[in-house]
C-alpha positions in Angstrom: 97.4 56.3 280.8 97.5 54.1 284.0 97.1 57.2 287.1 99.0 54.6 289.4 102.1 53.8 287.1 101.6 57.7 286.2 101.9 58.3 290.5 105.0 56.2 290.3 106.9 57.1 287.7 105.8 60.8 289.1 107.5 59.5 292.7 110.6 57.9 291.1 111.0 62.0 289.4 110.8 63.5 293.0 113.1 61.2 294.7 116.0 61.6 291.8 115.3 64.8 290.9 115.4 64.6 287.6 113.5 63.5 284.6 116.0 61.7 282.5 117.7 60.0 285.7 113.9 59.0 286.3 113.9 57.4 282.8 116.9 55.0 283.5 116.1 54.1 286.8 112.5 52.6 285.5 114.2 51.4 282.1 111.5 53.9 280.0 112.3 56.9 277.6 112.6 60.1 278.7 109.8 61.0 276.9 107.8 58.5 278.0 108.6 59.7 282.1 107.7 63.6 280.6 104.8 61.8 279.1 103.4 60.8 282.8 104.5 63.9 284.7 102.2 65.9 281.9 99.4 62.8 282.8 99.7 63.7 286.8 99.8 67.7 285.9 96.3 67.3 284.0 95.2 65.0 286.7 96.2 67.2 289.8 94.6 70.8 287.4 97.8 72.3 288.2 101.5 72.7 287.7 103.8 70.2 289.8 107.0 70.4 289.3 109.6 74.2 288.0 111.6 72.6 285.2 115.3 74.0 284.7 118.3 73.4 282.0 120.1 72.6 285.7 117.2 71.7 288.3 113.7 70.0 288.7 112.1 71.3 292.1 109.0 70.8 293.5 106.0 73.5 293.9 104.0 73.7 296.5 101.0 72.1 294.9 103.9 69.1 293.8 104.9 68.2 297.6 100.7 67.9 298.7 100.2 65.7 295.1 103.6 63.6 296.4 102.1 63.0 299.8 99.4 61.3 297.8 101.2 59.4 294.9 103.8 57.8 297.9 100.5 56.7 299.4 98.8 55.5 296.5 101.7 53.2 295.5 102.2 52.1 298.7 98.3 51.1 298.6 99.0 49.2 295.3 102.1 47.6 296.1 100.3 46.7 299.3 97.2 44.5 297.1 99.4 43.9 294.7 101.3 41.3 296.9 99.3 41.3 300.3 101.1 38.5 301.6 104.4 40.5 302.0 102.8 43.5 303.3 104.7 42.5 306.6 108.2 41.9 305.4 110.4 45.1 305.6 111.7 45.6 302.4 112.7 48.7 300.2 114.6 51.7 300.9 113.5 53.3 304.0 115.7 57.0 304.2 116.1 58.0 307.6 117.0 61.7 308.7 118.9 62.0 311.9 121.7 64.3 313.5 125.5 62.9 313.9 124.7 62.1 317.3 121.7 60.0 316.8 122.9 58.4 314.1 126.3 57.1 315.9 124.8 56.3 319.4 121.2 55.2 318.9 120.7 54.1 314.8 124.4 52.9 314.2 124.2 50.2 316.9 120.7 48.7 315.9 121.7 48.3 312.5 123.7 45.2 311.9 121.1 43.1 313.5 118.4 44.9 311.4 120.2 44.6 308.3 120.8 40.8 308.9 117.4 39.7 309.6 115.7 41.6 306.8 118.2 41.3 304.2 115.7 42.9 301.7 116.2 46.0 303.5 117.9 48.8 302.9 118.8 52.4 305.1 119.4 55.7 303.8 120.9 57.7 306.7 120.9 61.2 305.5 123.0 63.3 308.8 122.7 66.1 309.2 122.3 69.0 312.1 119.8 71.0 310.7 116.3 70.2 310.1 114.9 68.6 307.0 111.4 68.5 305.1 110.2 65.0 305.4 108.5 65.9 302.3 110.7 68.1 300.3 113.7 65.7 301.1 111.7 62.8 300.9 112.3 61.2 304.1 110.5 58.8 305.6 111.2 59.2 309.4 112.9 61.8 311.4 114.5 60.8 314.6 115.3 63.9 316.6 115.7 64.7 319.9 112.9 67.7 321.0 110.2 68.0 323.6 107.9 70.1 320.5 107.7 67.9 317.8 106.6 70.1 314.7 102.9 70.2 314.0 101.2 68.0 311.5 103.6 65.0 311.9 102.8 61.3 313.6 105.6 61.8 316.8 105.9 58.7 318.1 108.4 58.8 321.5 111.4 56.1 321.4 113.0 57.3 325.0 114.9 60.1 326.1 118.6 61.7 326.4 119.7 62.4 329.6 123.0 64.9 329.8 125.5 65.1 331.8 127.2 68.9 332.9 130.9 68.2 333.1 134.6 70.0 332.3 138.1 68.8 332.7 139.9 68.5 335.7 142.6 70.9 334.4 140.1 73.6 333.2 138.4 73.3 337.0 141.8 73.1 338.7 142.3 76.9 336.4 139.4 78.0 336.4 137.6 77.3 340.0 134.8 74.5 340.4 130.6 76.1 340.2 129.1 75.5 343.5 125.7 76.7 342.9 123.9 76.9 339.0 124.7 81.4 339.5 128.6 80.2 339.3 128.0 79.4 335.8 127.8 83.2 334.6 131.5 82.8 335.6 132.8 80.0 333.2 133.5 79.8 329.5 130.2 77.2 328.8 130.4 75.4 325.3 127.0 75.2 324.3 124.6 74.2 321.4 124.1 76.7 318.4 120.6 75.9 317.9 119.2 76.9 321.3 117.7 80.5 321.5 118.5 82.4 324.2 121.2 79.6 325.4 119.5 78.5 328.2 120.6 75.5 330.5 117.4 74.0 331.8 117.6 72.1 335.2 115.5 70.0 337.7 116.5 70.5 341.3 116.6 68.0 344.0 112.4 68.9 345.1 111.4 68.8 341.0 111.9 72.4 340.2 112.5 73.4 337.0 115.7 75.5 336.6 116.9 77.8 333.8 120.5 79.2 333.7 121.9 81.9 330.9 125.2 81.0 329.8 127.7 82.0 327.5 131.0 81.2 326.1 133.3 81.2 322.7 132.1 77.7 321.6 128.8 76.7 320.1 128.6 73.8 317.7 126.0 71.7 316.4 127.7 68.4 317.1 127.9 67.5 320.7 131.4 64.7 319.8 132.9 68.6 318.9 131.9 70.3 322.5 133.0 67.0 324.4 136.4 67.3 322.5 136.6 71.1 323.2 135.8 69.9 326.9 138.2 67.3 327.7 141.1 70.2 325.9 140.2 72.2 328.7 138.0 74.8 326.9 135.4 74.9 329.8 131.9 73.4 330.5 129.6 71.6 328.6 126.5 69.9 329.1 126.6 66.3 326.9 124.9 63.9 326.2 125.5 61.1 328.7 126.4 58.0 325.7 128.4 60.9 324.5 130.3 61.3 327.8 130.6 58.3 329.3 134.3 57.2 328.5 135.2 60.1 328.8 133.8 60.4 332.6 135.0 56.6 332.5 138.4 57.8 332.2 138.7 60.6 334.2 139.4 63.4 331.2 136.0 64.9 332.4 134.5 65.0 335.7 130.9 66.1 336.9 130.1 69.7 337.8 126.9 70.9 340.1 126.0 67.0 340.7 122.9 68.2 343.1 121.1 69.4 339.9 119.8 67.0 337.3 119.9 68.1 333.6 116.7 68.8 331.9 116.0 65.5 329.8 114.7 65.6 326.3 112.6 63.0 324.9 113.7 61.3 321.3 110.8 60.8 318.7 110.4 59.3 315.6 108.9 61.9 313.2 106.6 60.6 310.1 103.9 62.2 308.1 101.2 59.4 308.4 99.6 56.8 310.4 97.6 55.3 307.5 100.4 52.7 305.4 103.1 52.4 307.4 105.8 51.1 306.0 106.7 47.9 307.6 110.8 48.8 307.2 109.5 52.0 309.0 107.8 50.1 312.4 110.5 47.4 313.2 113.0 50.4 312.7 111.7 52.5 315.8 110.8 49.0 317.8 114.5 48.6 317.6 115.5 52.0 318.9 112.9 51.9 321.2 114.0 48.9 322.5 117.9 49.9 322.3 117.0 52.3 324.5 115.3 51.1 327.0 
């Protein structure tokens, strides 16, 4: 049997998940597709994929081998038709948090879609962190200064925040005049930040940390900023997150001499070598959205 139609067919079982949905997507028999995954199992000298009555997942040795096959096809389709190697085309699936996605992917794609309409974008959102590999994503973009180990990182810009409340909960509660004030105040915080920590430059450069606590965490920062302008207490935001609402006078500023700690934003993929092009003129738009 043909090893690259075998990698393919082996790729098209990952990313569906199944054999027989495999089978109709590439317009073959089902036991044609088990036919090729048996072909890559005897090629690779070991077991790939744990077959179930309800579920196909991968094994370990199965997400290194699909690291290979997505490359090798890419390197076929690539000489197969060299003189589109440059046109973004295909499915690229993007993994991203609700904030992201809404203020630094949503407004770059209408553009994007228009001028490559052989394009397509799989936004999978959600909070939590994803294997590139085991969810078959192509590129991350998270916001982190510690980029996991292993990836390409390539930085897009960073998030600036903004520590704020509403008037009403300052005009209850007292307003913070130095960071200590903060052990005083309900603060609606992130759930995924050990320890939770707000971090701080001062006016001179120093770095700041502060322990906070409060009755709110949440994953989505549109959630906290809600929570905040309801008078719930204080939250540090994203600035695109909270800028109407600053705008508009439901939140105002709190401990303006200190600067919140930015974080970069990076694009997270698993190789250099056969970049997509859909992939490149993806993070040159962000990049250039947020500059």
């Amino acid at each position: 049997m043909d090893r690259v139609i075998a990698a393919q067919v082996y790729n098209r079982i990952c990313e569906l998940g199944s054999l027989s949905a495999a089978a109709r997507a590439l317009g073959i028999s089902r036991p044609m597709v088990s036919r090729y995954l048996e072909q890559m199992e005897k090629w690779a000298g070991t077991r790939l994929v744990n077959r179930s009555t309800r579920k196909l997942t991968l094994t370990a040795a199965g997400e290194k081998v699909l690291l290979k096959t997505r490359t090798l096809s890419q390197i076929s389709q690539e000489i197969e038709d060299q003189s589109a190697k440059d046109l973004p085309s295909g499915t690229l699936r993007v993994a991203c948090a609700h904030f992201t996605a809404m203020h630094m992917i949503a407004p770059v794609l209408p553009q994007l879609l228009s001028r490559y309409p052989q394009l397509r974008i799989e936004l999978d959102v959600n909070n939590h962190p994803v294997s590139l590999v085991g969810e078959r994503i192509d590129v991350a973009v998270r916001i982190t200064d510690n980029p996991e180990p292993g990836m390409i990182a390539r930085r897009l810009g960073e998030c600036r925040s903004v520590l704020c409340a509403s008037p009403q909960y300052l005009a209850t509660h007292g307003t913070p005049q130095q960071p200590a004030d903060l052990a005083g105040h309900n603060c609606l915080h992130y759930s995924f930040f050990a320890g939770q920590s707000w971090h701080f430059l001062t006016p001179e450069g120093e770095s700041l940390s502060v322990a906070v606590s409060g009755n709110l965490s949440a994953s989505i920062s549109s959630l906290l900023m809600d929570a905040a302008v309801k008078d719930c207490g204080i939250a540090m935001l994203p600035e695109r997150e909270a800028q109407q609402a600053l705008e508009q006078g439901l939140l105002v500023p709190v401990l303006e001499q200190l600067t919140p700690k930015p974080l970069a934003i990076h694009g997270i993929y698993q190789s250099r070598d056969y970049q997509p092009a859909a992939l490149r003129v993806l993070l040159d738009e962000i990049a250039r959205y947020l500059s």
